[in-house]
N, C-alpha and C positions, 0 to 999 in steps of 0.2 A: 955324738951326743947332742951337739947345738944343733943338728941339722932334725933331730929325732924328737925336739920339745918343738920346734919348727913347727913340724908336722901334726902334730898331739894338739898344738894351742890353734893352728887352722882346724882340724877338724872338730875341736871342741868349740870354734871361731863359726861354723858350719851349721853345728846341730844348734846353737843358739840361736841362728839367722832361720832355719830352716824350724824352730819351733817358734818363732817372734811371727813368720809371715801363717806357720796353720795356724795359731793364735788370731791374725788379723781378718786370717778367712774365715774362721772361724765364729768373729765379731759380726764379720759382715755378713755372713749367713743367718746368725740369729737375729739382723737387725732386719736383715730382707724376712725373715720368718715372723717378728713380731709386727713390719708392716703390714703384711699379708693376711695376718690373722687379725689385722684391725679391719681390713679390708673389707675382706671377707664378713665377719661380726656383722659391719656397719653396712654391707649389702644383706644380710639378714634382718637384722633390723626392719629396714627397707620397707624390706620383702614383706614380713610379719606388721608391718603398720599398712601397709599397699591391704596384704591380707585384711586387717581388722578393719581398716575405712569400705572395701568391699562387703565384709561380711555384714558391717553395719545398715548400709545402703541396700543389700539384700533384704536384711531386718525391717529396714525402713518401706521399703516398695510391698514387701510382705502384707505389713499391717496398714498401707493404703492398698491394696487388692481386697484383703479381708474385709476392709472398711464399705468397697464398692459393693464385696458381694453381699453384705449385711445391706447396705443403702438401698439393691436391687432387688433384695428379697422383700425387704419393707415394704416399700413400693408395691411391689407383685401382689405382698399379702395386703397389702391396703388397695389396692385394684377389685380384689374379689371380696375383700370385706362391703367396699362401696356397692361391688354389682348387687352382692346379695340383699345389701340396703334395698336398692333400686327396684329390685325384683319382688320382695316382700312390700314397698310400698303399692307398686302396680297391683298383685294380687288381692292385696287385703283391701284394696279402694280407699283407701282412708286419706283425706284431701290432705287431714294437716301432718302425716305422717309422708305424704307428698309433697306439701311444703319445703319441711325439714332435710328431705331427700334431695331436693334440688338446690338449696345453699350450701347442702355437701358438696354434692359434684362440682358447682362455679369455685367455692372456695377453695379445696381440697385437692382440686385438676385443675387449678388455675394456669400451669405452665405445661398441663399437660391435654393439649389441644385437641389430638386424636381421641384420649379414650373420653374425653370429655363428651366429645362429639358423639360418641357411638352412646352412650348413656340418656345423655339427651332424645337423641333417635328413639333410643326407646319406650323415654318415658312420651313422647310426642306421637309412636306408633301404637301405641295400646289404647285400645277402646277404653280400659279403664282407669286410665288416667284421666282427673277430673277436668274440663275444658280450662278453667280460672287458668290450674297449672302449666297448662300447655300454653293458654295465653302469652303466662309470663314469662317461659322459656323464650318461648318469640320474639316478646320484647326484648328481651337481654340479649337473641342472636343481633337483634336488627340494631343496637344500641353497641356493640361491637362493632359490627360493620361500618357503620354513619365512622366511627370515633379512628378504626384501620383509614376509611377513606378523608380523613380529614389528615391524619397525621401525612399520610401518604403526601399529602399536598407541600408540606414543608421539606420535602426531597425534591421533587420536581418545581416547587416553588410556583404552582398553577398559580393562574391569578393575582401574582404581587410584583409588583415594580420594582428593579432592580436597587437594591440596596432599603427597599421598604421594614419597617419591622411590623413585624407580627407578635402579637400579645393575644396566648390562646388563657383564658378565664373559665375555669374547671370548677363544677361543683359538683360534691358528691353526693350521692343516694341515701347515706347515710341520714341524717339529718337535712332532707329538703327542707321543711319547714324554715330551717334558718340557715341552711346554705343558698338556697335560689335568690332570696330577696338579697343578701349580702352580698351575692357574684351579681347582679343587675347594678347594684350602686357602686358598685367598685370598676364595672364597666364607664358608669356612667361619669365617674370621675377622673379615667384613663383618656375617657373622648375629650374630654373639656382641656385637658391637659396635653394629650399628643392627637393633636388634631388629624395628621398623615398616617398616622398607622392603624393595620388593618387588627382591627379589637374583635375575635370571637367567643361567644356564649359557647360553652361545652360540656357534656355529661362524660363524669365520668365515670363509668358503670363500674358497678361494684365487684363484677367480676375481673374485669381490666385490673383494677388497683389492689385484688391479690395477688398480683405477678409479682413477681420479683421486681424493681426497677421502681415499683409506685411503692406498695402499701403504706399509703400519707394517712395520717390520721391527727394532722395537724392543717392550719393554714401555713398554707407555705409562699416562697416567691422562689423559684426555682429557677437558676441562673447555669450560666460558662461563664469563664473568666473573663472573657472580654466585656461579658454582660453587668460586669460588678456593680460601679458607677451609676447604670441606670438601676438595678435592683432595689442598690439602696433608697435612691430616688422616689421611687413608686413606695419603698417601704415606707418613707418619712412623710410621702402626700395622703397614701392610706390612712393613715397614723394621725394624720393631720385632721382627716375629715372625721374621724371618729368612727370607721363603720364598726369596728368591732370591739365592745364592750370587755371582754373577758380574756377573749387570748388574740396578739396581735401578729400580722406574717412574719413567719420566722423563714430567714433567708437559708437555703438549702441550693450550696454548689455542688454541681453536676457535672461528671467527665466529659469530654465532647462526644457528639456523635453524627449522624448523619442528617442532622437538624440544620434546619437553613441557619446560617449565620450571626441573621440581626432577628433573633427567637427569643422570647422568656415565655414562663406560663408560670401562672396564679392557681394556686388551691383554697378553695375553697369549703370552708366543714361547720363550721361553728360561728357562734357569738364571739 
């Protein structure tokens, strides 16, 4: 009988031990299964935000595509708008309708060099464009060119002595009447003041300065950062002399570029 409760209290000793440890495997399987499933979750997650920053970015390149092909068409359709300008002015002979037609094309093609060119060509190729017109095409090719071969200068640095500055003094078409005399005495108080530096007189034609980069339609002093110091300088001698009545240069810093080093340049527009 002792030996038979023996037995009964071990294998009841057994099924205890032996449902304590499914129990513990038991734990540890649903703990491995809830890590898993977080795992899991949070590589979804992931995935689904990976997804959404893509699909955004598609979104986003989408509507600058669209953007280009809207800006392309514009263009296009403004290409053919100007020709037909162009084309109706030469036909109908009409000088001031010619006029009008050619500070289209400089201002409107200003950065667009080629079909500017071929526009020009045309109104320059037809008999019946009026001579004046054709004149003043001309002058505004050769008034480009002079202004190409002068910048050009400040790369290759023709002509100046090393570490020399150069002060190019621009006036615009705008109002010559009172830009020219006001870039002569602004010249003339740069010489008296920086005796060594090379001082040029410059047109800046009116088709240039609707380019991107210019359209100044103020007096400026147009500087680099290294240039700060003297800008101001010239700004407070200007300023000093009184050339201009009504609006005075207003300092305008410029990123660098392939501009000789010891460079400023003056705008000139107004009183």
């Amino acid at each position: 009988m002792e030996e038979e409760n023996k037995v009964t209290g071990g294998w009841i000793a057994g099924v205890f031990n032996a449902k304590n440890i499914i129990l513990a495997v038991f734990a540890v399987l649903t703990a491995y299964n809830t890590l898993m499933t977080q795992w899991t979750q949070a590589k979804l997650d992931k995935a689904q935000k990976e997804l959404d920053t893509t699909q955004s970015k598609l979104e986003i390149q989408s509507i600058a595509l669209d953007n280009v092909i809207k800006k392309k068409e514009f263009e296009s359709n403004l290409k053919f708008k100007i020709y037909d300008e162009v084309k109706d002015a030469v036909v109908k002979k009409d000088k001031q309708l010619q006029d009008v037609v050619v500070i289209i094309v400089n201002e409107m093609l200003a950065d667009d060099s080629a079909f500017r060119s071929k526009m020009n060509k045309l109104l320059l190729g037809s008999p019946y464009t009026d001579p004046s017109v054709k004149t003043d095409i001309i002058k505004t090719q050769v008034a480009e060119t002079e202004f190409a071969q002068k910048t050009a200068t400040l790369v290759d640095k023709t002509g100046v002595r090393p570490g020399q500055l150069t002060i190019d003094v621009f006036y615009l078409e705008d109002i010559p009447q009172e830009s020219v005399p006001r870039t002569e005495m602004v010249i003339k108080a740069l010489q008296e003041k920086y005796t060594d530096a090379r001082i040029r007189k410059r047109l800046l034609p009116r088709s240039i300065n609707a380019q991107k980069g210019y359209m100044i339609s103020s007096n400026q002093i147009r500087y680099k950062d290294p240039q700060k110091e003297l800008a101001l300088e010239i700004q407070a001698l200007i300023t000093e002399k009184k050339i201009f009545q009504l609006e005075q240069l207003q300092l305008q810093l410029v990123s660098a570029n392939m501009s000789a080093s010891n460079y400023l340049s003056i705008f000139v527009r107004n009183m």
